[in-house]
GUTOR-112189 format. One line per 2 residues: number of its first residue (from 0); their letters; for each residue y negated, x negated, z negated of C-alpha. Coordinates in steps of 0.05 Angstrom, whole numbers. Layout:
BEGIN
NUM) a) Y,X,Z  ... $
END
This chain:
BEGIN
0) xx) 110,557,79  147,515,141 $
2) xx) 186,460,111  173,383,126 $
4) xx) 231,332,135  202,264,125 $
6) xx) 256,199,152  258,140,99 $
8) xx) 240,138,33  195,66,34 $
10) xx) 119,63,23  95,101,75 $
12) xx) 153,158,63  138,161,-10 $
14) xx) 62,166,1  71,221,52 $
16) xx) 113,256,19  73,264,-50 $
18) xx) 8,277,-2  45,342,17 $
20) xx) 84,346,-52  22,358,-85 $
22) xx) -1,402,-38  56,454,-46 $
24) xx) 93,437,8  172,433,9 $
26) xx) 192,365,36  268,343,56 $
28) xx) 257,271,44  325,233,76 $
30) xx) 342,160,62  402,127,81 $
32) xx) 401,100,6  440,102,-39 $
34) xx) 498,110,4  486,57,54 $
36) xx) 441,-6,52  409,-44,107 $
38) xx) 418,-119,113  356,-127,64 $
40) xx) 363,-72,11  393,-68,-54 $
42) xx) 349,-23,-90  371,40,-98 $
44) xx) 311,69,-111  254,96,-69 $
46) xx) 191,48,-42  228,-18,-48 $
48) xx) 187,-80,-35  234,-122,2 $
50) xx) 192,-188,27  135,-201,-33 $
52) xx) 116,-170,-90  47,-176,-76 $
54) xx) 3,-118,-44  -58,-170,-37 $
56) xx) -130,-183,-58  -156,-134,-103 $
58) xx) -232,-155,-85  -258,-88,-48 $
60) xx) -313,-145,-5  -248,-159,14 $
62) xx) -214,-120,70  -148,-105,41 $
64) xx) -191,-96,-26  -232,-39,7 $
66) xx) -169,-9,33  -141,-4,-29 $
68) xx) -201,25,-57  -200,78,0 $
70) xx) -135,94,-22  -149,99,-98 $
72) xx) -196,151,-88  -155,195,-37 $
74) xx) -104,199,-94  -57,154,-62 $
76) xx) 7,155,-109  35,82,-89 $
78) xx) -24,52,-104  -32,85,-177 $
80) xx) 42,68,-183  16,-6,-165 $
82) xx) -28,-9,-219  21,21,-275 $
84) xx) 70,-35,-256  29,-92,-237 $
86) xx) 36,-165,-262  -13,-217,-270 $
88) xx) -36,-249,-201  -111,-272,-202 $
90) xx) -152,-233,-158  -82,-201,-118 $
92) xx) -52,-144,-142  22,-164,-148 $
94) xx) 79,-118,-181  141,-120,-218 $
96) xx) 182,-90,-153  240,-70,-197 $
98) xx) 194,-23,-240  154,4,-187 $
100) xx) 201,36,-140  234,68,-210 $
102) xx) 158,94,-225  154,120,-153 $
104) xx) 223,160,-156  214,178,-225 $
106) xx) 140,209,-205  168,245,-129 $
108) xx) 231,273,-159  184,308,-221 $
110) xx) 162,355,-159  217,419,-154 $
112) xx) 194,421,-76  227,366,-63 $
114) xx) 295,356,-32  320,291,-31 $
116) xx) 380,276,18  419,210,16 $
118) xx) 437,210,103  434,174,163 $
120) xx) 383,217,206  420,210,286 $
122) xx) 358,263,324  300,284,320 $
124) xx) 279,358,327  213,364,354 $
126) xx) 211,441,343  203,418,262 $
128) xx) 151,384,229  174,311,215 $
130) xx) 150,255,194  191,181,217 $
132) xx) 179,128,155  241,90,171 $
134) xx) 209,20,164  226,-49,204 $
136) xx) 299,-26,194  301,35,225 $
138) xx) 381,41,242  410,35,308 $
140) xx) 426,111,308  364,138,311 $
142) xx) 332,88,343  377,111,404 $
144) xx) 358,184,381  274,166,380 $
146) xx) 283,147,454  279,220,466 $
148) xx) 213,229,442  183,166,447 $
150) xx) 153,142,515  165,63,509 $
152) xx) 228,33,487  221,3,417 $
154) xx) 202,-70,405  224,-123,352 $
156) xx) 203,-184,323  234,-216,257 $
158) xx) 201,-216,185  222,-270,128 $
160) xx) 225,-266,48  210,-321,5 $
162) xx) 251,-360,-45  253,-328,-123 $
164) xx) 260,-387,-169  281,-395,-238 $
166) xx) 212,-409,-286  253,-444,-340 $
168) xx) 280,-492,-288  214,-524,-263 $
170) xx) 199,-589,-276  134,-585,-327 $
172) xx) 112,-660,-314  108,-641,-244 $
174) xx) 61,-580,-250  -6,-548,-272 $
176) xx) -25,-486,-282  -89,-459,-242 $
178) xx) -118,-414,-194  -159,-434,-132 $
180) xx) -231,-444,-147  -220,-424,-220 $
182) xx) -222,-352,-202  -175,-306,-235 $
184) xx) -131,-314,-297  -92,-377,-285 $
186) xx) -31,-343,-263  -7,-393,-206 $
188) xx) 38,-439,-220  11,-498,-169 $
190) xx) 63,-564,-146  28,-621,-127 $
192) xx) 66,-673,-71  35,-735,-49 $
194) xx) 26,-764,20  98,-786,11 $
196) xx) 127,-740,-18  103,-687,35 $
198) xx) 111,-730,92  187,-730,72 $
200) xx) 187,-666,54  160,-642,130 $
202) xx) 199,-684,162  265,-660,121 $
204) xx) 236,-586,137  233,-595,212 $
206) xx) 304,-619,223  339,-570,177 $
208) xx) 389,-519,185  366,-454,207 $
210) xx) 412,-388,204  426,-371,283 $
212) xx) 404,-299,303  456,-273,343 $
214) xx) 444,-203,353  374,-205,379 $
216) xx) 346,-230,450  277,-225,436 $
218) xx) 250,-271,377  186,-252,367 $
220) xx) 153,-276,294  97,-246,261 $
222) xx) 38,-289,237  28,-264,171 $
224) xx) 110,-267,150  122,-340,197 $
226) xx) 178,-384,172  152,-444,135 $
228) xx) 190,-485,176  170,-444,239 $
230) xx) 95,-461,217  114,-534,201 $
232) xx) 143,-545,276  73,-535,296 $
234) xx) 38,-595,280  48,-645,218 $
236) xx) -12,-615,182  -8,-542,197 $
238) xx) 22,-533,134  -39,-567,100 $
240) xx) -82,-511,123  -43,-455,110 $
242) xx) 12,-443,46  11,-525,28 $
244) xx) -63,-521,25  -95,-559,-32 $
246) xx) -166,-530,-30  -196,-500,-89 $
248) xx) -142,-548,-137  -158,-600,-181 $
250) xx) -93,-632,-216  -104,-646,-284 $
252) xx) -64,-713,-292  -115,-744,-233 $
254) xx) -173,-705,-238  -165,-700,-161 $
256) xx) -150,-656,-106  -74,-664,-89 $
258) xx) -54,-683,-21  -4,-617,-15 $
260) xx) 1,-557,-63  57,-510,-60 $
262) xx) 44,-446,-98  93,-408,-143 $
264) xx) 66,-332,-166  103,-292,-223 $
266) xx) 160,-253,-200  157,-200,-257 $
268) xx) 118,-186,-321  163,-228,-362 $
270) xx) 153,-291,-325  218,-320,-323 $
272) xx) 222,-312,-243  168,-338,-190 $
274) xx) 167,-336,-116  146,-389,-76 $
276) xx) 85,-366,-40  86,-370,32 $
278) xx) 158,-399,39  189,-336,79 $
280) xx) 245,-378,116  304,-371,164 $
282) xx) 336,-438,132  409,-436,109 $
284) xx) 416,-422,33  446,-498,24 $
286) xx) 382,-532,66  332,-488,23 $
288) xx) 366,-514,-33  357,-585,-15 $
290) xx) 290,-588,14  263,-549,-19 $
292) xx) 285,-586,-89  250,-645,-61 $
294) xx) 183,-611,-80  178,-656,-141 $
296) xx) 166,-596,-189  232,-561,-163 $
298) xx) 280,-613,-160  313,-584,-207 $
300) xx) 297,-515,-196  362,-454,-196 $
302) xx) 341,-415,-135  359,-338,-166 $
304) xx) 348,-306,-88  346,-354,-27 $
306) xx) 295,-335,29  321,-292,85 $
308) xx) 299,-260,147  309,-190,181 $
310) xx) 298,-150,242  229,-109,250 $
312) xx) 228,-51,293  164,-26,307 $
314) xx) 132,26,369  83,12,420 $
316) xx) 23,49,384  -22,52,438 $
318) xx) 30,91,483  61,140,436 $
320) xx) 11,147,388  -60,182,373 $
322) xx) -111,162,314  -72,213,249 $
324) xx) -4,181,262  19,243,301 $
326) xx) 53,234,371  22,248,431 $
328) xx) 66,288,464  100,314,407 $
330) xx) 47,333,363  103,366,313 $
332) xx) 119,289,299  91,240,254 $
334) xx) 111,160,254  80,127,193 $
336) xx) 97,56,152  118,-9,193 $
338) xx) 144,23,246  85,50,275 $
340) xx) 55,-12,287  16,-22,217 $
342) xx) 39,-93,181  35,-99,104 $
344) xx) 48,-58,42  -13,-23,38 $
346) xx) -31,-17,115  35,25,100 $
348) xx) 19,63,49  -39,76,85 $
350) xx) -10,107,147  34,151,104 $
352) xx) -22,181,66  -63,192,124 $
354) xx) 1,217,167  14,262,104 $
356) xx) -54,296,93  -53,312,175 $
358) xx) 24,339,174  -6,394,115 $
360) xx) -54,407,166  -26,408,224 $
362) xx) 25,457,193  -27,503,170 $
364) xx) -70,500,239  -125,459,207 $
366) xx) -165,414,242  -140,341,239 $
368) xx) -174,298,190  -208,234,232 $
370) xx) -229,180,185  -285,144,216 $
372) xx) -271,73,251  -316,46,201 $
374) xx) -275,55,144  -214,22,129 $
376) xx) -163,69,128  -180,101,195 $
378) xx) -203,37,232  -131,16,221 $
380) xx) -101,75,252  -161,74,312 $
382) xx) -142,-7,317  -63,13,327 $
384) xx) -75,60,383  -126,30,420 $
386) xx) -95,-37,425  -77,-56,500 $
388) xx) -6,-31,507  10,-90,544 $
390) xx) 8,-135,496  4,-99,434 $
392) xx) 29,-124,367  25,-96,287 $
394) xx) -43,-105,255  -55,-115,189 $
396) xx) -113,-97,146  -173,-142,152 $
398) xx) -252,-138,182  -233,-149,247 $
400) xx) -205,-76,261  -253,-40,233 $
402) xx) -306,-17,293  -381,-11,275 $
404) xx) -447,-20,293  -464,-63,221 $
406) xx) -436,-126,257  -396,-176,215 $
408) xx) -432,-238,223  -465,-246,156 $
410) xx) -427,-223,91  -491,-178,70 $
412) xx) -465,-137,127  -390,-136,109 $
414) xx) -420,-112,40  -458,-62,84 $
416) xx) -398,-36,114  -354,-45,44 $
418) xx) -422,5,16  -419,55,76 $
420) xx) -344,60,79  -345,77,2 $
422) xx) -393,123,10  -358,159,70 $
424) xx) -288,166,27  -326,194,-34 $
426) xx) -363,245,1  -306,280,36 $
428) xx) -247,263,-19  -251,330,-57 $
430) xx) -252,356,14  -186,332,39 $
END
């Protein structure tokens, strides 16, 4: 049986790597871990979830629901990981990040084909099966190594993490507990600001401190991992419609809708740690500490990990790449995870199952496995690499990518497409 050397052991790495695991295949799984962290790594352990701990909405009418549901019944690993580790979020399923990448290394390292190697991959050898997982932080090294094989030089933008606050250090006069619309479990912890107390807050936002990023030219910023205060510079309300947004809230103490809501969502299973929800930022750690404690319910708050943001490296899809992962031109060569062009936990995960499944056949000179566009798992992979090159950015899950003739325009057909994609997955799982 040929062997399979799969670069990085994140989400996508892990998933491949049990797809092929399972499937009797020896794997040389390399991460640069433990012996060497990146700039946002301090997990030892395999699958770390570095910028949230939340893999999304666990509602399958949902996009990122039916993805996950996809996944579940392909016998994606992560996601059953997920599930063993998960802590309370409403309709989201959110994990304790600390306990999931120990239930992902504890389940890959059960299988005796494995080999794991703790190394800084330099080249690629096209003449072996491989699969590149290496994430937004793939190392300098082999990025100058991947220009070998790949036909476009690699882009960059920049992805933030969010604040982890201390639970015992809120303010309890200055919160309620509730989730939007009263759906779910009331597991947000929700901090109401008034017209003043936001309008200083914005304006304190705007004009603070940001960390200067020296080492990049090109400061491209995804929209679903924007700095708060990137957002806030857009317009004095664009934070009302997107993480400040008070929709679906009713404070208790007025029996009204506040004017500004900032969200706080459990950290861990025990409770005593919440991230702020939609506060990725760039801001020195002494500015988030002072603007951000003039949120009324966090003025006292002990900030246990200030925000931060990071370099993501990511390929042009559309150039390099066809619909199973695999390289055009070098079809012995996978690229699955972030830097393929997917964005998101579980568009990762994703890519690394499907990238997996077509390795173990393209080593045993099986067919390739095409998902249909129509269902969310391959639409996501057809979306990548039919992007215009031009202009082409990561994608994450959502309605928009998948291609069909149902039409979108009324949600009896989303639950059309939710029904046929379903059915598609469970009549060719035991197949796969």
């Amino acid at each position: 049986m040929v062997k399979v050397n799969i670069i990085g052991a994140g989400l996508a790495g892990c998933e491949a790597a049990y797809q092929l695991l399972k499937r009797g295949v020896e794997v040389n799984l390399y991460d640069i871990k433990p012996n060497k962290f990146t700039e946002a790594h301090k997990n030892p352990n395999f699958a770390e979830l570095v910028c949230s701990n939340s893999l999304k909405s666990l509602d399958s009418s949902n996009a990122k629901g039916l993805l996950k549901q996809e996944l579940l019944m392909l016998d994606s690993l992560l996601l059953k990981c997920a599930y063993e580790t998960r802590v309370d979020a409403g309709g989201a399923l959110a994990v304790d990040r600390e306990k999931f990448a120990a239930l992902v290394t504890k389940k890959l390292k059960e299988f005796n084909n494995l080999n794991f190697i703790s190394e800084e991959v330099e080249k690629i050898d096209t003449n072996i099966p491989t699969i590149i997982a290496t994430g937004p932080l793939t190392t300098n090294k082999l990025l100058n190594g991947l220009k070998l094989v790949i036909e476009n030089d690699s882009l960059y933008f920049f992805d933030a993490m969010s604040p982890i606050v201390s639970f015992d250090s809120l303010d309890k006069e200055n919160y309620f507990i509730q989730d939007r619309y009263q759906k779910g479990n009331n597991d947000y912890i929700n901090c109401p600001m008034t017209k003043q107390e936001y309008d200083l807050f914005y304006n304190e936002l705007i004009n603070a401190e940001s960390v200067e990023l020296k080492d990049f030219e090109n400061k491209k910023v995804f929209e679903g991992c924007m700095p708060v205060e990137v957002m806030a510079k857009r317009g004095e309300k664009a934070l009302l419609f997107g993480p400040l947004k008070p929709v679906g809230l009713i404070d208790p103490k007025t029996d009204k809708r506040p004017y500004a809501v900032v969200q706080l969502r459990k950290e861990n299973n025990t409770g005593n740690m919440y991230n702020l929800v939609g506060f990725q930022t760039n801001l020195k750690f002494l500015e988030q500490k002072r603007v951000f404690s003039l949120i009324p319910a966090l003025k006292n708050a002990d900030f246990i990990r200030y925000g931060e943001m990071h370099k993501n490296t990511f390929i042009n899809a559309p150039n390099n790449l066809n619909e199973t992962y695999q390289l055009k031109k070098y079809p012995n060569i996978f690229i699955a995870g972030q830097f393929s062009g997917v964005e998101g936990y579980v568009e990762s995960i994703s890519s690394g199952l499907y990238a997996g499944i077509n390795m173990y056949r393209h080593i045993n000179n099986m067919e390739p496995l095409i998902l249909p566009n129509f269902t969310a798992v391959g639409g996501l992979s057809y979306y990548i690499v039919n992007s215009d090159p031009k202009h082409f950015q990561p994608m994450n899950m959502n309605f928009g990518v998948i291609m069909s003739n149902i039409g979108l325009q009324k949600c009896k057909n989303k639950l059309e497409l939710v029904e046929n994609s379903l059915n598609y997955i469970k009549s060719i799982k035991n197949a796969v």
